[in-house]
C-alpha positions in Angstrom: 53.3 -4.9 -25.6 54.5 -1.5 -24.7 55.8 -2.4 -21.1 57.2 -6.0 -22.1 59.3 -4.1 -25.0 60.5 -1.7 -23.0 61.9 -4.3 -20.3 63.7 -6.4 -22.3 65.3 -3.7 -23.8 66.1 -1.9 -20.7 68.0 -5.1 -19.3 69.4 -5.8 -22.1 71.6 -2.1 -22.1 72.0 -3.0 -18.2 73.5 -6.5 -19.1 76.2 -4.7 -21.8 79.7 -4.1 -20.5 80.8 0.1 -20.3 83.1 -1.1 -23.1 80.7 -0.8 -25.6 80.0 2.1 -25.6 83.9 3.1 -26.4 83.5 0.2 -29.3 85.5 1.0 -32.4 83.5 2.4 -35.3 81.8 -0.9 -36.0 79.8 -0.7 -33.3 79.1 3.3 -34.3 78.3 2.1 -37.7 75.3 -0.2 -36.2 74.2 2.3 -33.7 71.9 4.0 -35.8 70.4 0.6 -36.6 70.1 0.1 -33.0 68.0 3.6 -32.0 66.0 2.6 -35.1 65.0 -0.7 -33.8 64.7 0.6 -30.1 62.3 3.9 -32.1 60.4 1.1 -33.7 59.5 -0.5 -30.3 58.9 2.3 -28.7 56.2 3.7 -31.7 54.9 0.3 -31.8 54.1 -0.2 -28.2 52.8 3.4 -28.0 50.2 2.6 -31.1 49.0 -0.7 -29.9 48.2 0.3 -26.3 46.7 3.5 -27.9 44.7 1.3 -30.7 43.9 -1.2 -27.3 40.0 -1.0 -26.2 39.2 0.0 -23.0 38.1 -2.8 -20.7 36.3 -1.5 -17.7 33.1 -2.9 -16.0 31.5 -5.8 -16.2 32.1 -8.7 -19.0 35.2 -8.8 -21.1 35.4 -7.6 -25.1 34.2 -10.4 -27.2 30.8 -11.2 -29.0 28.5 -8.8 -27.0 30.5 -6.1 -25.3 32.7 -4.0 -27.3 34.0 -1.4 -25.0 33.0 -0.1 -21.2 34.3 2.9 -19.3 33.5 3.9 -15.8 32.2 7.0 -16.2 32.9 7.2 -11.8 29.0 8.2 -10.9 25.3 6.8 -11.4 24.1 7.2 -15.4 20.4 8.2 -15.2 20.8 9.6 -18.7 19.9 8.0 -21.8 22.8 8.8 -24.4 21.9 10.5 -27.4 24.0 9.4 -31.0 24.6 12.4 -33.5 25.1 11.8 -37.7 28.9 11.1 -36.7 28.6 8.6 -34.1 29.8 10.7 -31.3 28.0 10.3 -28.3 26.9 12.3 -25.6 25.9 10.9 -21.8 25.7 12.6 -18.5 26.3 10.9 -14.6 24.6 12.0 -11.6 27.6 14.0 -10.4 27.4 16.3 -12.8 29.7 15.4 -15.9 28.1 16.0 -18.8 30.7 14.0 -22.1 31.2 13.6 -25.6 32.7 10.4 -26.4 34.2 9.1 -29.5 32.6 5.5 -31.0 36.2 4.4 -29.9 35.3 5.2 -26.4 37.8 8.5 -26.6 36.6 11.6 -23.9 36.5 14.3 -26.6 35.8 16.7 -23.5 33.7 17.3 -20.7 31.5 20.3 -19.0 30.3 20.1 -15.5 26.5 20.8 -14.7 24.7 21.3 -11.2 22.9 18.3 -10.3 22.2 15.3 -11.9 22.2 15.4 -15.5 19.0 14.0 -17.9 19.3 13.0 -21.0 20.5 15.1 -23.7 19.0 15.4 -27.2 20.2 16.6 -30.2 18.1 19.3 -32.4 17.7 19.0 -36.0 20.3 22.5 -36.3 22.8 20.3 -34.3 22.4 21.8 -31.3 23.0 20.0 -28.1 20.7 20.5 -25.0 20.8 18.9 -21.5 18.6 19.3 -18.7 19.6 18.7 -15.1 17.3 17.8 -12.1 18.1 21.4 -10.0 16.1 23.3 -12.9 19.4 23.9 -15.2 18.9 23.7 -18.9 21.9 24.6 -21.1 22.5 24.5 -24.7 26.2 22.9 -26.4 27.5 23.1 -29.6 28.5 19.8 -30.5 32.3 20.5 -30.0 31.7 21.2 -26.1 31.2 25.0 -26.0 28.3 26.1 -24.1 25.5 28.6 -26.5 23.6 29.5 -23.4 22.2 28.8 -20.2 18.9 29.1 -17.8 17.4 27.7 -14.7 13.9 28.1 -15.7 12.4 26.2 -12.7 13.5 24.5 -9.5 13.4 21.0 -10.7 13.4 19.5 -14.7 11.9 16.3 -15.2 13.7 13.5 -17.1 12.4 13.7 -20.4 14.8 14.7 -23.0 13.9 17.7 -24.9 12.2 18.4 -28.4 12.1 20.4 -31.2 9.8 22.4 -33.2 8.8 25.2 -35.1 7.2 28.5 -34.1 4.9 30.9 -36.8 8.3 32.3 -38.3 10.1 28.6 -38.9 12.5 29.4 -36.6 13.9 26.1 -34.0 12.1 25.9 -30.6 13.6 23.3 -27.9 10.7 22.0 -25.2 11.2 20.2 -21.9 9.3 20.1 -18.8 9.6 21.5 -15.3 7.6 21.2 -11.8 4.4 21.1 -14.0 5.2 24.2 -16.3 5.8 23.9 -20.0 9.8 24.8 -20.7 10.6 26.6 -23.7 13.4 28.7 -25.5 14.7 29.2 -29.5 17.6 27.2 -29.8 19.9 29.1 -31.3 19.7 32.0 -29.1 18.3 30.4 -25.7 15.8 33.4 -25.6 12.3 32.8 -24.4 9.7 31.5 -26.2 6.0 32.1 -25.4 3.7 29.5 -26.6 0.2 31.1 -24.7 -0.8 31.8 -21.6 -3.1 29.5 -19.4 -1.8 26.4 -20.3 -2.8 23.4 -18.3 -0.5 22.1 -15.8 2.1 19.6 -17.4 2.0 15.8 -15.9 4.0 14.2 -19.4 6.7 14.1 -21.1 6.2 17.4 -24.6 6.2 15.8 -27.4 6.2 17.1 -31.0 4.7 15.1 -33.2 5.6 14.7 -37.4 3.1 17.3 -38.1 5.1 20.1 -35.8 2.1 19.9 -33.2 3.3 19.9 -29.5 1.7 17.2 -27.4 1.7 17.0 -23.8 -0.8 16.0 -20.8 -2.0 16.8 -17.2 -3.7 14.5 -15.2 -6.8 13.3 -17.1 -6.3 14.8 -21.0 -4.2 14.8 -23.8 -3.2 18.0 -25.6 -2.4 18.7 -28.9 -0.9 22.0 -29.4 -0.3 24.1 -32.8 2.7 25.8 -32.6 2.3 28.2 -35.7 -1.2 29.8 -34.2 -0.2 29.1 -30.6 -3.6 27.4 -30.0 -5.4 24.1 -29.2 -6.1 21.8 -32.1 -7.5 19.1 -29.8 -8.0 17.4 -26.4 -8.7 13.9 -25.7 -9.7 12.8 -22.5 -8.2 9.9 -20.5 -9.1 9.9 -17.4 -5.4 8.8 -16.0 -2.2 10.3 -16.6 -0.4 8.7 -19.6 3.1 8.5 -21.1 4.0 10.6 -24.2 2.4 9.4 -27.5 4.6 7.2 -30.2 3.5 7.4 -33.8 2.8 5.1 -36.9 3.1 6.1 -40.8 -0.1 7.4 -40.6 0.7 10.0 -37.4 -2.0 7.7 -35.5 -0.4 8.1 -31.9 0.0 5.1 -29.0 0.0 5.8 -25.6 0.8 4.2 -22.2 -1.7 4.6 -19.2 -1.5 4.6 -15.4 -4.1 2.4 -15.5 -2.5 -0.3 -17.5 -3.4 0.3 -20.7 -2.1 1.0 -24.7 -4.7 3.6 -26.1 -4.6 5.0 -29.9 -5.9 7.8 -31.1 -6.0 9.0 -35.0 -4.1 12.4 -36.0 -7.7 14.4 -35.0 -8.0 12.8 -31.4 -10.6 10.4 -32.1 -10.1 7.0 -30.0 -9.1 3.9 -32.4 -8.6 1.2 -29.9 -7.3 0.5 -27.0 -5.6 -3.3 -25.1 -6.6 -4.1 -21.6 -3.9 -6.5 -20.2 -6.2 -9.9 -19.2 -5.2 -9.1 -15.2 -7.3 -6.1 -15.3 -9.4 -6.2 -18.1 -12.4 -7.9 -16.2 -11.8 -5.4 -13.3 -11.5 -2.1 -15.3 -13.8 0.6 -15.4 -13.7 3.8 -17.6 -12.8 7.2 -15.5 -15.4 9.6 -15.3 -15.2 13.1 -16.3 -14.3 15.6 -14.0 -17.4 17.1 -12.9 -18.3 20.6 -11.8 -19.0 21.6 -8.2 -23.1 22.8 -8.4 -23.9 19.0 -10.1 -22.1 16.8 -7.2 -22.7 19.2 -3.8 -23.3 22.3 -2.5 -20.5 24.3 -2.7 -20.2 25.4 0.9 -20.0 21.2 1.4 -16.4 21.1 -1.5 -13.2 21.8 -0.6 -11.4 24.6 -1.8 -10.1 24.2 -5.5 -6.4 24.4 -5.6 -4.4 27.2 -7.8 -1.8 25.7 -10.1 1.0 27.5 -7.7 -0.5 25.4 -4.2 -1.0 22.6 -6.7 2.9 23.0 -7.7 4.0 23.7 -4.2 2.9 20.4 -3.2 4.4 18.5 -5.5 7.6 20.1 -4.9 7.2 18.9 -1.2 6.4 15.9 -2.5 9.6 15.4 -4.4 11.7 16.6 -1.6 10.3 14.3 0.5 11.1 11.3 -1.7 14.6 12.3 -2.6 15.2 12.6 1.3 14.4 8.9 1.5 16.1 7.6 -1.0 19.3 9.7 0.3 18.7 7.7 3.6 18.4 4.1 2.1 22.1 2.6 1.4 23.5 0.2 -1.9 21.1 -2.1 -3.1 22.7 -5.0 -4.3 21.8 -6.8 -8.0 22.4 -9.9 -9.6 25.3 -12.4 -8.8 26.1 -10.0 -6.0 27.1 -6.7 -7.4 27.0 -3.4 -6.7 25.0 -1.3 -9.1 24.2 1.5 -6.6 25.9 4.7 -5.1 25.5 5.7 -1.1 25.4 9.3 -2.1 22.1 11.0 -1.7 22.8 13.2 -4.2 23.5 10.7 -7.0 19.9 9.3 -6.5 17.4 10.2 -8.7 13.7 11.2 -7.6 12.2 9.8 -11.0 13.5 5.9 -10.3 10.5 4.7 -8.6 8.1 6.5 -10.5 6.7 5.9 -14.0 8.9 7.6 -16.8 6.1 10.2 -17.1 5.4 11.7 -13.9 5.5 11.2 -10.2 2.7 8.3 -8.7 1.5 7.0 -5.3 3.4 4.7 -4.4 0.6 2.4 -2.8 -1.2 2.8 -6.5 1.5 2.6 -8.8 2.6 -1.0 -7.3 -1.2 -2.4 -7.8 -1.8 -1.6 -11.1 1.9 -1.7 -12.7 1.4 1.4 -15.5 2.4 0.7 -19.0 5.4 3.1 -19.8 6.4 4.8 -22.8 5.2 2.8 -26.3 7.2 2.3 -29.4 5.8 1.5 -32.7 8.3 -0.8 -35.3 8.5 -0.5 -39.0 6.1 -3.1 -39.6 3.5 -1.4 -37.5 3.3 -3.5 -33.7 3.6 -2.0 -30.7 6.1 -2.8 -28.0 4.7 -1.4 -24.3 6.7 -1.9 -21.1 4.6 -2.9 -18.9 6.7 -2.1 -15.1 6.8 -5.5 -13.3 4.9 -7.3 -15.6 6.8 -7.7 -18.8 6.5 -6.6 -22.6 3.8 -6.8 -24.7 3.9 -7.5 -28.4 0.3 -5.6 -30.1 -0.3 -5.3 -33.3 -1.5 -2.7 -35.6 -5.1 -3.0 -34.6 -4.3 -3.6 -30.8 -4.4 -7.3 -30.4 -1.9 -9.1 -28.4 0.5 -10.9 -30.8 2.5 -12.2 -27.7 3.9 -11.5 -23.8 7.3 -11.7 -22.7 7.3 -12.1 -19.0 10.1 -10.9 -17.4 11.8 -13.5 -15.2 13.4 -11.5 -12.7 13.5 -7.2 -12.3 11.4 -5.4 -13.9 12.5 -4.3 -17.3 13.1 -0.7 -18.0 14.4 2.5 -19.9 12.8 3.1 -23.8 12.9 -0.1 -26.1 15.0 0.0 -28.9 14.1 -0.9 -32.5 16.0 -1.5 -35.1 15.1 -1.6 -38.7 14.1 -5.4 -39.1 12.1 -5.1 -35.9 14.6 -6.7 -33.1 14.5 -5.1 -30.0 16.7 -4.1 -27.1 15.7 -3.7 -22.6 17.7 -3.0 -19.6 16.7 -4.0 -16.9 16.5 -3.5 -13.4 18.4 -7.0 -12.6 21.3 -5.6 -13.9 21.0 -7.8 -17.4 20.9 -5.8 -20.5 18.6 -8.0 -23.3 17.9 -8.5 -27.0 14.9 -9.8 -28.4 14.2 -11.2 -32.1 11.1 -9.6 -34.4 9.3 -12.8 -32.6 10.1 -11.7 -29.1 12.3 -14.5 -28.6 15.8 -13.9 -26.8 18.9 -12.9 -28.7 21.1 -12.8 -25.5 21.8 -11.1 -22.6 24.4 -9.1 -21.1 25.2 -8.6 -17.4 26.1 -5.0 -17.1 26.7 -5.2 -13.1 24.0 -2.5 -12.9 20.7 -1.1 -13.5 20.0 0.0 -16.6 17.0 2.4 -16.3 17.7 4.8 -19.1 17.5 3.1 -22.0 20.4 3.0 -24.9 20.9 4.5 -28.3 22.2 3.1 -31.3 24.9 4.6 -33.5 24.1 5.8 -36.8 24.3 2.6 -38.5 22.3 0.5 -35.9 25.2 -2.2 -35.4 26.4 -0.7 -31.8 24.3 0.2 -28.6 25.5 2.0 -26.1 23.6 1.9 -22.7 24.9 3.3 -18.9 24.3 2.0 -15.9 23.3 2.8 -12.1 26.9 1.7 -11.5 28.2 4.2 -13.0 29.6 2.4 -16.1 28.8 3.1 -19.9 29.0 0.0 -22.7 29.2 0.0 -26.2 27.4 -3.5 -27.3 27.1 -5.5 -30.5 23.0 -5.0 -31.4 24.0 -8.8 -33.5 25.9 -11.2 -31.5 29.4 -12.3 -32.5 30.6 -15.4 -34.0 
């Protein structure tokens, strides 16, 4: 509107003779009327393209897609939403944003490395890890409280709050299997005991302000006003970090396929063996010690927790140096939805969402990811490259959704009347009924393995892509 006004305008004062602008005073006397007019185009044009979504990605602006930026590198962060509906999202170049629910850049910090997904704490205090070790704490309008690089690499799990002895805010994340921790407010250290066990989850804190996390066989829960162990439970695989119910019950994914609940005191409820395994499966022994299964001069050594660490750090090196090497991958319909920049790749997309796997092992059994429980109580787990399952309270199957091509991924979203939200790896963003039935879909022209967020009143969801580009979407179609 702007441009087309400004044209016809333009032409128009070419078109008109020199004479009139030596006119008698008639023409003076309608001059003013004249610069008001041209004033009113001008303000007019400048407020509608101002007003005027932005269009960018995939998918115009109609019944599903509301906005999209290109955000100009990979999104391997989920966004996080705070009380006012501005949103925060980092790429894997390093820009780290707070957007407006308009789709406004309110401003922007650059991080080293890729950055993880931000949370929010409940002081309003916004933290970011990035995958070189970097942790750094924001106040919500974009200056930077403090700083650390506790460890060479932070895992992608956002971080959580809690409270120490005193009641003062603690912020936890994860690092190279070491427990991260620091006071918010202050980014100074905080101590929670020493010996912990090595750290193979995502920390948790759970409704009760105990700090959950696990290694490679056990579950922890962790009081974090006497700094000691309430419980352990023992799994026998590694396993996601726990969702919870009403009742602080807690719902775990396994490596080995399975949805286990424990009650509040870490005694086993139930668990759901997916039919594919369930006549196959076999519970995991305990550890045992080394004088009851050989001599000891027939064991290996026992690694420390540093060699143990060291390796895994080789490990990870290894498997980002590979996935530099391989080039785009192409998705749906023929679209890009990756970068050819090694260091835009992220270590953690080809292993579970809680921890690194064998390959050969995590493509047999296909691990259940991250649970989430819904108002009414079910359970929807993510099962990688099978599809969704829908459980209820007491851990029967209530029904499957197979996925039809890509694996799903990122965190389900729930809203309140229990319809849920996937990316997926096809580069479709879905929405499911209460039923499990489809909504719609969305093709976001690339992998969404983040997740989304809602905004504060659950009617918007935005969710970025491997593509680099960042949507806001209706959670209800359009008419």
């Amino acid at each position: 509107m702007f441009e087309w006004s400004f044209t016809r305008l333009f032409s128009r004062a070419q078109n008109t003779e020199t004479k009139a602008f030596t006119q008698s005073s008639s023409f003076q006397a309608r001059s003013p009327r004249r610069v008001l007019w041209l004033a009113f185009f001008l303000l007019g044009g400048i407020s509608l393209g101002a007003c005027k979504p932005p269009d960018e990605g995939f998918g115009r602006i109609g019944p599903i897609k509301k906005w999209g930026l290109d955000l100009k590198g990979a999104i391997h962060s989920q966004p996080v939403v705070d009380a006012d509906g501005t949103i925060f999202v980092g790429t894997a170049n390093g820009r780290f944003l707070s957007l407006s629910p308009s789709a406004n850049i309110q401003w922007e910090a650059k991080l080293e490395g890729i950055v993880l997904s931000p949370s929010i704490s409940p002081s309003g205090v916004v933290v970011v890890n990035t995958h070189q070790g970097f942790i750094e704490a924001f106040h919500r309008e974009g200056r930077s409280l403090w700083k650390h690089k506790p460890r060479q690499l932070l895992f992608g799990c956002p971080p959580v709050y809690g409270k120490d002895e005193k009641g003062r805010e603690v912020v936890f994340t994860a690092g190279d299997l070491v427990l991260v921790a620091y006071y918010t407010k202050t980014g100074k250290p905080y101590t929670l005991g020493k010996d912990l066990p090595l750290i193979f989850s995502c920390p948790v804190v759970g409704p009760d302000n105990t700090l959950y996390f696990g290694d490679r066989h056990n579950i922890y829960a962790w009081d974090l006003k006497t700094k000691a162990k309430r419980w352990t439970y023992f799994f026998g695989k590694r396993m996601s970090g726990p969702a919870f119910d009403r009742s602080g019950n807690l719902f775990f994914g396994t490596t080995d396929a399975r949805v286990v609940s424990i009650d509040p005191q870490g005694k086993f409820r139930w668990h759901y063996l997916p039919p594919d395994i369930a006549k196959t499966w076999k519970p995991a022994s305990r550890p045992t010690s080394r004088a009851t299964t050989a001599a000891a001069g027939d064991m290996p050594r026992p690694l420390s927790k540093k060699e143990l660490r060291d390796k895994l750090m080789e490990r990870i090196k290894e498997m980002m140096k590979k996935r530099g090497k391989k080039g785009m991958r192409r998705g749906r319909r023929g679209h890009h939805h990756g970068h050819n920049h090694g260091q835009e790749l992220s270590p953690y997309e080809k292993t579970p969402a809680f921890g690194p796997a064998k390959k050969k092992n995590y493509k047999k059994i296909f691990p259940m990811v991250w649970p989430v429980v819904r108002p009414d109580g079910d359970i929807i787990a993510v099962r990688y490259d099978r599809g969704v399952y829908l459980l209820t309270p007491q851990g029967l199957l209530r029904r499957f959704i197979r996925q039809s091509e890509g694996s799903y991924r990122g965190h389900p979203l729930v809203d309140k009347e229990g319809n849920f939200f996937l990316g997926s790896r096809a580069a479709y963003f879905y929405a499911f009924d209460r039923d499990g039935k489809l909504a719609y879909d969305f093709f976001t022209g690339g992998e969404t393995s983040a997740g989304g967020a809602f905004s504060p009143d659950k009617k918007t969801i935005y969710v970025g892509t491997m593509g680099g580009h960042f949507y806001a979407i209706h959670a209800q179609k359009q008419k």
